[in-house]
Backbone as CSV, one residue per row, in Angstrom:
resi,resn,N_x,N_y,N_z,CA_x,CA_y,CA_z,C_x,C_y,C_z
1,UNK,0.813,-1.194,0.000,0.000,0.000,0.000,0.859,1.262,0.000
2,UNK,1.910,1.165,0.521,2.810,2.409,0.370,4.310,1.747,0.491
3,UNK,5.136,2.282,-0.341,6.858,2.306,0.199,7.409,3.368,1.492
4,UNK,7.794,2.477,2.305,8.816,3.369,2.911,10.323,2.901,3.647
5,UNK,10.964,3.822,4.226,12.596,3.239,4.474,11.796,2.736,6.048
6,UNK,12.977,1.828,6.538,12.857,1.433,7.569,12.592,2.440,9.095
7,UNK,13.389,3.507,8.650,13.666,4.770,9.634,12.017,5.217,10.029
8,UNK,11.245,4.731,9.159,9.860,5.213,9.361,8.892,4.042,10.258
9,UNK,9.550,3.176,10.667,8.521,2.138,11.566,9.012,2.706,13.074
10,UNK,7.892,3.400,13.498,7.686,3.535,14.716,6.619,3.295,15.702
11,UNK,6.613,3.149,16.727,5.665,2.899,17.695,4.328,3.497,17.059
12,UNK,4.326,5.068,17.083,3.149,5.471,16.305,2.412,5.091,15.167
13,UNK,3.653,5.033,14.060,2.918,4.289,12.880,2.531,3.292,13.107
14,UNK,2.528,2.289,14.051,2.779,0.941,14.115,0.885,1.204,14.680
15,UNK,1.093,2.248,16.250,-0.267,1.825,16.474,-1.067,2.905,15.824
16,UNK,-1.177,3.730,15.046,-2.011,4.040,14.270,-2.379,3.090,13.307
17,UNK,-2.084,2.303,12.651,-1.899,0.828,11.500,-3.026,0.262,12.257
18,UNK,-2.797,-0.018,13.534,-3.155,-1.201,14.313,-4.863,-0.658,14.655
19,UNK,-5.509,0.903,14.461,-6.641,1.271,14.562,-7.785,1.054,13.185
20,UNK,-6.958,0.258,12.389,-7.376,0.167,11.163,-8.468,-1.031,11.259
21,UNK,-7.877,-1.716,12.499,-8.375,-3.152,12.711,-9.813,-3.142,13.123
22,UNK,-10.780,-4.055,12.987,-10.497,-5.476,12.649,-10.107,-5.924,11.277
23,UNK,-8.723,-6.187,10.904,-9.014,-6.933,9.518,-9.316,-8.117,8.888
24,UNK,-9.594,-8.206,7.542,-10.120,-9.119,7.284,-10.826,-8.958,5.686
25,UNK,-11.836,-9.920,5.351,-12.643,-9.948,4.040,-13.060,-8.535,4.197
26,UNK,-12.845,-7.526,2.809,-13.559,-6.559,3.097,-12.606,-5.624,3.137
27,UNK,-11.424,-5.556,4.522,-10.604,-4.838,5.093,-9.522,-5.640,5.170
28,UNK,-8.612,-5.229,4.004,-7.316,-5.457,4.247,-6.283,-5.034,4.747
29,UNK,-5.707,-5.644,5.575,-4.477,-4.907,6.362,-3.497,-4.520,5.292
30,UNK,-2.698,-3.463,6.168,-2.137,-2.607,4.893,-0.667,-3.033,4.544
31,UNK,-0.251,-3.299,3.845,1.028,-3.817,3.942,2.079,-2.861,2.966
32,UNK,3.311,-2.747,3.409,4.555,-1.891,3.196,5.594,-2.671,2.837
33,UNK,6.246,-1.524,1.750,7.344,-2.527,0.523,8.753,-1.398,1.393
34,UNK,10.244,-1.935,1.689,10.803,-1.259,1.768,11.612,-2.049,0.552
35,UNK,12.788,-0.837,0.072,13.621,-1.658,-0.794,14.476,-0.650,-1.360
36,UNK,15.749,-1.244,-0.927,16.798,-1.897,-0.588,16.529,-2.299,0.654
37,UNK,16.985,-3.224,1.504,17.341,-3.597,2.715,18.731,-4.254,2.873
38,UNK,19.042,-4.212,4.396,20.449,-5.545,3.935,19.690,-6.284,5.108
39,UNK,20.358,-7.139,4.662,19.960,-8.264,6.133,21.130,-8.912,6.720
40,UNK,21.380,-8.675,8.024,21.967,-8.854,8.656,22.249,-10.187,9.574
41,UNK,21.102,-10.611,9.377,20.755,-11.688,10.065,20.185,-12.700,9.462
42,UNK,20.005,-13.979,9.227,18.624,-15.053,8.759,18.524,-16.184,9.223
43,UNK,18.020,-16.862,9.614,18.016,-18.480,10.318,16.585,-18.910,10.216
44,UNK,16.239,-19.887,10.288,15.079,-21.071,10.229,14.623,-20.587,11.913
45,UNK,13.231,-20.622,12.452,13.281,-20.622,13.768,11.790,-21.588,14.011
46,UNK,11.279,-21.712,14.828,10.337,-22.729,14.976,10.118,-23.830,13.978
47,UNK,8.752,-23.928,13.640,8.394,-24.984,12.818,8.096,-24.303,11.377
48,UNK,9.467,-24.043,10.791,9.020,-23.479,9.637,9.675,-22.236,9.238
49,UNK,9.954,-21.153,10.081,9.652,-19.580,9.874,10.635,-19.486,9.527
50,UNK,11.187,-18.412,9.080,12.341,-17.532,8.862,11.917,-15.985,9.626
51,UNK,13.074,-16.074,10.181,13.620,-14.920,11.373,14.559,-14.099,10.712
52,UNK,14.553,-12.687,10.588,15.985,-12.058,10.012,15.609,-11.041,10.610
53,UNK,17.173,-10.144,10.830,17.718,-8.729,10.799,17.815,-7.915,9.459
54,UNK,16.927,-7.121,9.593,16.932,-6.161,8.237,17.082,-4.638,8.524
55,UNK,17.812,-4.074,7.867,17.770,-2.229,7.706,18.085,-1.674,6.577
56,UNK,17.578,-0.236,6.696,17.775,-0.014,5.547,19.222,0.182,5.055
57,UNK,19.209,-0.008,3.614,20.932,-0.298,3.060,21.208,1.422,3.257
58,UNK,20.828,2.718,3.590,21.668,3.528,3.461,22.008,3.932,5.039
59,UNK,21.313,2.336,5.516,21.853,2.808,7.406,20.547,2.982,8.076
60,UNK,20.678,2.988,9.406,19.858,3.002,10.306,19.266,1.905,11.377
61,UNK,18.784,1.742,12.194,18.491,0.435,12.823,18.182,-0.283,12.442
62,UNK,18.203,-1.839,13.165,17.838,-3.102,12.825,16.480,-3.120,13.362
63,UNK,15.533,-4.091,12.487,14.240,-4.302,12.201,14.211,-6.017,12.570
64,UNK,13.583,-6.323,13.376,13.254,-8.073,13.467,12.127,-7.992,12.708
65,UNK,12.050,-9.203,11.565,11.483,-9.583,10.878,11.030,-11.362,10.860
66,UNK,9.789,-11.718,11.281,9.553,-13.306,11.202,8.589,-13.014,10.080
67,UNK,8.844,-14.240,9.242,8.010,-14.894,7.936,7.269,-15.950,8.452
68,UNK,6.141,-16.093,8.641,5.740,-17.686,9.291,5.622,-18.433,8.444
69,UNK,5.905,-19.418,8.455,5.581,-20.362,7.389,6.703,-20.299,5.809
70,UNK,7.403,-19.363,5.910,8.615,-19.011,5.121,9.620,-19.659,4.643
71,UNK,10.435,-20.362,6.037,11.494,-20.767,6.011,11.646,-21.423,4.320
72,UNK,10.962,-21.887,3.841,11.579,-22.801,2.628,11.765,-21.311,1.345
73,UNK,11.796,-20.321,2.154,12.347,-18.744,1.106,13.606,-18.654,1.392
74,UNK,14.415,-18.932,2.830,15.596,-18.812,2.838,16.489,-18.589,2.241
75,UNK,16.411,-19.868,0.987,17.717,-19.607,-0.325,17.825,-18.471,-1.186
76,UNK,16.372,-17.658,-1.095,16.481,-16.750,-1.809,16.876,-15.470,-0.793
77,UNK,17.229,-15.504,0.435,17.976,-14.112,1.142,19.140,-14.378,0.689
78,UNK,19.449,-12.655,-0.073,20.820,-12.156,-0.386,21.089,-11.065,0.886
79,UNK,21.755,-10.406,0.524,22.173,-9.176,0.583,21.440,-7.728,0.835
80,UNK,20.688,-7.880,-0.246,20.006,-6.754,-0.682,18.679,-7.272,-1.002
81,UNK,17.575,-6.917,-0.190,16.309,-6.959,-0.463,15.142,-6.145,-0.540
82,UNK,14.321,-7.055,-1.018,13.105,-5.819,-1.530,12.063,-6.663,-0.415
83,UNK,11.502,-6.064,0.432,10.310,-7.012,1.553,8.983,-6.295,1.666
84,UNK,8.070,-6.961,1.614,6.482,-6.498,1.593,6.333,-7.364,2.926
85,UNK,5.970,-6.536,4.375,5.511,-6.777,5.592,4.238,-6.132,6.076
86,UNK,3.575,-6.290,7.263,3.040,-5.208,7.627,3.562,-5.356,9.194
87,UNK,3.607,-3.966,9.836,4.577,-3.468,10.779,3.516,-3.887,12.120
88,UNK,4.202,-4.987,13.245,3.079,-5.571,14.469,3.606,-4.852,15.971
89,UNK,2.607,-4.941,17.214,3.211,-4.324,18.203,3.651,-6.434,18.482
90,UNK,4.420,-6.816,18.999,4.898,-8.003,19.559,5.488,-7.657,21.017
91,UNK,4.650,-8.728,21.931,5.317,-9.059,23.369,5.292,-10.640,23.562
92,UNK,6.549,-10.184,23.587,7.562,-11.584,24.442,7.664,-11.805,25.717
93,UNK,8.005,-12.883,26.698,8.266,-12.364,27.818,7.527,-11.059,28.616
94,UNK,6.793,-10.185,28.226,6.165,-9.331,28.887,7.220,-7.840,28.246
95,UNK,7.669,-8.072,27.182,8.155,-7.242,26.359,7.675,-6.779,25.230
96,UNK,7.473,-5.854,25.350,6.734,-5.182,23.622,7.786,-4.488,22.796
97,UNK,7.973,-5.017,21.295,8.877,-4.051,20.658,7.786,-4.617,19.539
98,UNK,8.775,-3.775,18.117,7.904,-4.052,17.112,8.958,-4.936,16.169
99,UNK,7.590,-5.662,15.943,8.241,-7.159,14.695,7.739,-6.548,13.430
100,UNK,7.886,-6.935,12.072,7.991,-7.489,10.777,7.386,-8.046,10.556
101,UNK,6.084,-8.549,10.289,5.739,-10.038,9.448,5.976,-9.490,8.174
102,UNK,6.449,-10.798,7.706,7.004,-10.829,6.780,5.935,-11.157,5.273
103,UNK,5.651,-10.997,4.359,4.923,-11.831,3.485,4.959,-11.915,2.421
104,UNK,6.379,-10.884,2.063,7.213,-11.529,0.452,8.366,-10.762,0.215
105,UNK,9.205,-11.478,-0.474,10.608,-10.738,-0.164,10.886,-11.219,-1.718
106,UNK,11.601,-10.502,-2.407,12.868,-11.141,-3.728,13.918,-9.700,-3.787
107,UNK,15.119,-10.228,-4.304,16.289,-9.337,-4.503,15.896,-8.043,-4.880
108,UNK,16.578,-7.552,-4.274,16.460,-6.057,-4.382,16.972,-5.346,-5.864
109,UNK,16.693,-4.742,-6.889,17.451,-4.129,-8.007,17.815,-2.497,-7.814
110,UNK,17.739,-2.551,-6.753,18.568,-1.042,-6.575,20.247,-1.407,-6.648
């Protein structure tokens, strides 16, 4: 629904996004392309997923990103990517930061 750099996922955007809800048939959640990214990180994690570290390639913080159900995309993380997510509040442990879902990624051509 829109491009933007990573520098732009914040708490706010995140819960303004999140007033959009309930989604569903009808109402689609909105989902965001960044691109370039690098990824810093990638591994297999539960039953399935792919987990990575992503930011944007001209700098700035790291972004946790889970794909559920993904993992068999793995071979295709390079370097440089192009990712369509939509931005979640996530608590762990009784910790809230913000995750990534992930829901399509291919090489970046920047």
């Amino acid at each position: 629904d829109a491009r933007v750099s990573l520098d732009e996922i914040d708490d706010p955007l995140v819960s303004e996004l999140e007033q959009l809800q309930p989604c569903g048939e009808g109402n689609a959640e909105p989902r965001l392309l960044a691109d370039p990214v690098t990824v810093s990180e990638a591994r297999l994690v539960g039953n399935g997923h792919l987990r990575m570290r992503i930011a944007d390639a001209a700098g700035g913080p790291p972004h946790e990103v889970i794909g559920f159900g993904m993992g068999h995309r793995a071979p295709e993380v390079g370097d440089l990517l192009r990712v369509v997510f939509v931005p979640e509040h996530n608590t762990y442990r009784g910790k809230t930061s913000i995750q990534l879902r992930l829901l399509d990624l291919a090489p970046s051509e920047a």
